[in-house]
C-alpha positions as CSV (number, residue, x, y, z in Angstrom):
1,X,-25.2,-41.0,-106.4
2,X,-27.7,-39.6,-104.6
3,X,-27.3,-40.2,-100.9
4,X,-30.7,-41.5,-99.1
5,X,-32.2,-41.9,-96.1
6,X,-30.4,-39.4,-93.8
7,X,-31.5,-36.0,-93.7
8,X,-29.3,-33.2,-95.3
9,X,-27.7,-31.2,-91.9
10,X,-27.6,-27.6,-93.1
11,X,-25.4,-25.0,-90.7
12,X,-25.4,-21.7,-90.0
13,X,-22.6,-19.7,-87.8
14,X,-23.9,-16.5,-85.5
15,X,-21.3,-14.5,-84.0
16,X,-21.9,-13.9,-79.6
17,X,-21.2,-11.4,-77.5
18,X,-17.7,-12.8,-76.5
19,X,-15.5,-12.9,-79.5
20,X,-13.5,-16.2,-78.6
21,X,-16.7,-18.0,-79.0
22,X,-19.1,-18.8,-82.2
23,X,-22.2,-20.3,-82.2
24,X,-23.3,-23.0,-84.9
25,X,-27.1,-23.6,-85.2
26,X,-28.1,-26.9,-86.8
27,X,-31.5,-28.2,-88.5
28,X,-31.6,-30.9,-86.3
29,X,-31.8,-31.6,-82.2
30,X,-28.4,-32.5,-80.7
31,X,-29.5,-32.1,-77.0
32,X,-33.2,-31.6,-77.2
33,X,-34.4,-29.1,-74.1
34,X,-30.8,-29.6,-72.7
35,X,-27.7,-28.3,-72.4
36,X,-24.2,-29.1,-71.1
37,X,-20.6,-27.6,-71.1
38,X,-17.2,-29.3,-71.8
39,X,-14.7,-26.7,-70.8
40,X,-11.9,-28.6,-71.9
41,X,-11.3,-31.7,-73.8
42,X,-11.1,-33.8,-70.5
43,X,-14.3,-33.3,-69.7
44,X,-15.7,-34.7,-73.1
45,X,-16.1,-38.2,-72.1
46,X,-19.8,-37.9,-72.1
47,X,-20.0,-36.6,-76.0
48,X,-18.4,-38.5,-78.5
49,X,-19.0,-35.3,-81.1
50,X,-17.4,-32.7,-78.2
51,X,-14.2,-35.4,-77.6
52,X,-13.8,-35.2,-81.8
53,X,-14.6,-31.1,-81.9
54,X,-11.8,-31.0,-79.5
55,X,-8.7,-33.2,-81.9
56,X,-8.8,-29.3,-83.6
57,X,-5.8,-27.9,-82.0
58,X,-8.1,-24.4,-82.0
59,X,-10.8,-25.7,-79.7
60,X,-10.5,-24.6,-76.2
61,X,-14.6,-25.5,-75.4
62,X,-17.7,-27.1,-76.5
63,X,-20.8,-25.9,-75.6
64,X,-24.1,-28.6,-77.1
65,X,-27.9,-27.2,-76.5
66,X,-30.9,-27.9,-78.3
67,X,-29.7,-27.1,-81.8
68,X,-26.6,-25.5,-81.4
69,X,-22.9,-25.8,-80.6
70,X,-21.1,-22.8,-79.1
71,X,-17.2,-23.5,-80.1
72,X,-14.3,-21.5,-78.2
73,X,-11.2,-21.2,-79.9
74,X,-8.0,-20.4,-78.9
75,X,-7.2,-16.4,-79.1
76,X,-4.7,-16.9,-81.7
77,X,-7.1,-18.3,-84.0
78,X,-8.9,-16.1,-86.8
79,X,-12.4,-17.3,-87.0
80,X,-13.0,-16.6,-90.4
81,X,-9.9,-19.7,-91.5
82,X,-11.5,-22.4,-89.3
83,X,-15.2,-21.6,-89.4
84,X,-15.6,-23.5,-92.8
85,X,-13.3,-26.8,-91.7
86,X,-15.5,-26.6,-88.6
87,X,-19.1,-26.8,-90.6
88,X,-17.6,-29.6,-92.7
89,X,-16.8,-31.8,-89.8
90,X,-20.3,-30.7,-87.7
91,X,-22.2,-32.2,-91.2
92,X,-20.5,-35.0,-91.8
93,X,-20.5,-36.1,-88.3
94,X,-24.4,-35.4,-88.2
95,X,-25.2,-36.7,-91.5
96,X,-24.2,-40.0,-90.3
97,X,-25.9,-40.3,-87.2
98,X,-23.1,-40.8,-84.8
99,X,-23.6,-39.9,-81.1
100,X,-23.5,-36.6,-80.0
101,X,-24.3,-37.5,-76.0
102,X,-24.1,-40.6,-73.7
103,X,-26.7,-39.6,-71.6
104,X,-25.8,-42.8,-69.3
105,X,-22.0,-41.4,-68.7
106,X,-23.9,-37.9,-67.9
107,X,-26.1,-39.7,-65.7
108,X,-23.4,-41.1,-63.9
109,X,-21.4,-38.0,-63.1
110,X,-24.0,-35.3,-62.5
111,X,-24.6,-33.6,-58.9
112,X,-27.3,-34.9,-56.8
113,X,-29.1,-31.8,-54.8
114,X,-30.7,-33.6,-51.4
115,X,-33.6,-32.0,-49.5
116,X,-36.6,-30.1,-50.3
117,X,-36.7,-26.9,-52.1
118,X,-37.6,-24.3,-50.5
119,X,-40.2,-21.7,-52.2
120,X,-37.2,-19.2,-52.6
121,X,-35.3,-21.3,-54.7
122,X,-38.5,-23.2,-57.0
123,X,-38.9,-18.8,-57.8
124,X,-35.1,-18.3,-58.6
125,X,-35.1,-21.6,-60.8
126,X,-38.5,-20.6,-62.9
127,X,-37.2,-17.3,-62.9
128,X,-34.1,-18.1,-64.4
129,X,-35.5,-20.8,-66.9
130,X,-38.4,-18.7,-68.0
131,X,-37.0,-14.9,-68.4
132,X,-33.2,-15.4,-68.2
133,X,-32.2,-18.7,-70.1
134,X,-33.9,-17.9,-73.3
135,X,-31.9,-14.7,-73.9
136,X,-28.8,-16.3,-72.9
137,X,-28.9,-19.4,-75.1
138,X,-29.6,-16.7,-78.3
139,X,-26.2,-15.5,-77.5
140,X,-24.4,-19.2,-77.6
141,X,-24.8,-19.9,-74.2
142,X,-26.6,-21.1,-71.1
143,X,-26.9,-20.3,-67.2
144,X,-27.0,-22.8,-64.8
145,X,-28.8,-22.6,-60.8
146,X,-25.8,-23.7,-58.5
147,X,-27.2,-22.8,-54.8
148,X,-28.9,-19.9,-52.6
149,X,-27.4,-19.7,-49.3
150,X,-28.3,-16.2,-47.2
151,X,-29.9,-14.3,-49.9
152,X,-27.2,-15.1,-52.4
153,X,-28.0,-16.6,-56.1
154,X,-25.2,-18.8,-57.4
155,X,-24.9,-19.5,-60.8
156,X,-22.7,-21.5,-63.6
157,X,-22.1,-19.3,-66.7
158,X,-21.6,-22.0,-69.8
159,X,-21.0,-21.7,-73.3
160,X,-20.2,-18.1,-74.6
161,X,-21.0,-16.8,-71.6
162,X,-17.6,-18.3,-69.9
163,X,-15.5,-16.0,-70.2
164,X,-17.6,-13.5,-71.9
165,X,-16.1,-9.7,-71.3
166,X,-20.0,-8.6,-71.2
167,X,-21.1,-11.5,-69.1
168,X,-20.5,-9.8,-65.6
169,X,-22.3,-6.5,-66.7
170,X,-25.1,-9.0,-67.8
171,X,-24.9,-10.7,-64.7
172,X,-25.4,-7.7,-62.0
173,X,-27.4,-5.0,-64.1
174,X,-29.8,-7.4,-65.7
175,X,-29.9,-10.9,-63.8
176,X,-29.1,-10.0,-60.3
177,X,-31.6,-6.8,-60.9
178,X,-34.5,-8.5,-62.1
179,X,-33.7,-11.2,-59.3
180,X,-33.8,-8.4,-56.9
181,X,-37.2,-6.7,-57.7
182,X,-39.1,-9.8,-58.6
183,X,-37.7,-12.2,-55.4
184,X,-36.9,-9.8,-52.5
185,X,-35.2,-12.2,-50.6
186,X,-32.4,-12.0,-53.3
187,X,-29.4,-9.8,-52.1
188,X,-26.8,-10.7,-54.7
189,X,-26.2,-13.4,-57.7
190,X,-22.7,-14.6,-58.3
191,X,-21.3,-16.6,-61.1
192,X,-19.5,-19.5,-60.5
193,X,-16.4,-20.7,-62.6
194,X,-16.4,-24.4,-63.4
């Protein structure tokens, strides 16, 4: 019998630059023009399809963007044996509509930044969503703006970037580089671990 009226979800795996994590790109939006980490499987509350991803004793984060899920698995864990059991569950689950985000629980527990912006940081935040975020969410992941304080970006590494063995060198030769010639009141960026 011919299933109707859902769309078929079709997934495809790409490897990242840090080898505990893989990133699964879906036909469909999960998270349209956003993106948010779970870490560890108490910090799924706000994603019903992250709180399932982690009942896999190999899951050690979930990572949901746009289109994609970047999955980080436990080092003892050969991709290649769970990658297929992973796509299985990622289709059903999508197939039938259920909720991938409770944007009111996100509401509820995100940050609130007080006071203007000052012209500094509106040129690190553009500069970051524009140039840096675009090549970072190719490889699985995402960068976040934490705070400038003193001539000193802060930022939140997600997704295959946490914990990435190439992450830092991407961070101070290429981020904290551009940030320097293109915003000269930037001294240094830092990453933040959540």
């Amino acid at each position: 019998m011919i299933k109707t009226g859902n769309p078929i979800i079709s997934i495809y795996t790409e490897m990242t630059p840090n080898p505990e994590t893989m990133k699964f790109v879906v036909n469909k939006l999960l998270y349209p023009n956003k993106s948010i980490d779970f870490p560890d499987a108490a910090s799924a509350g706000p994603s019903p399809m992250a709180a399932e991803l982690f009942t896999f004793p190999f899951i050690k984060g979930v990572f949901i963007a746009s289109n994609f899920v970047t999955l980080t698995k436990t080092p003892d864990t050969d991709w290649t044996d769970v990658i297929p059991t992973i796509k299985q569950f990622l289709k059903e689950y999508l197939e039938d509509n259920r909720p991938v985000i409770n944007e009111d629980e996100i509401v509820a527990t995100a940050p609130v930044f007080s006071g203007d912006e000052n012209d500094v940081v509106q040129r690190i935040k553009e500069l970051l969503e524009n140039h840096v975020k675009p090549a970072v969410e190719m490889d699985g992941g995402a960068i976040q703006f934490k705070d400038y304080t003193d001539g000193v970006v802060t930022v939140m590494l997600q997704g295959s970037c946490s914990g990435c063995p190439s992450s830092m060198i991407t961070l101070k030769a290429g981020i904290e580089g551009m940030m320097k010639r293109m915003i000269p009141e930037v001294k240094e960026v830092v990453a933040e671990a959540e």
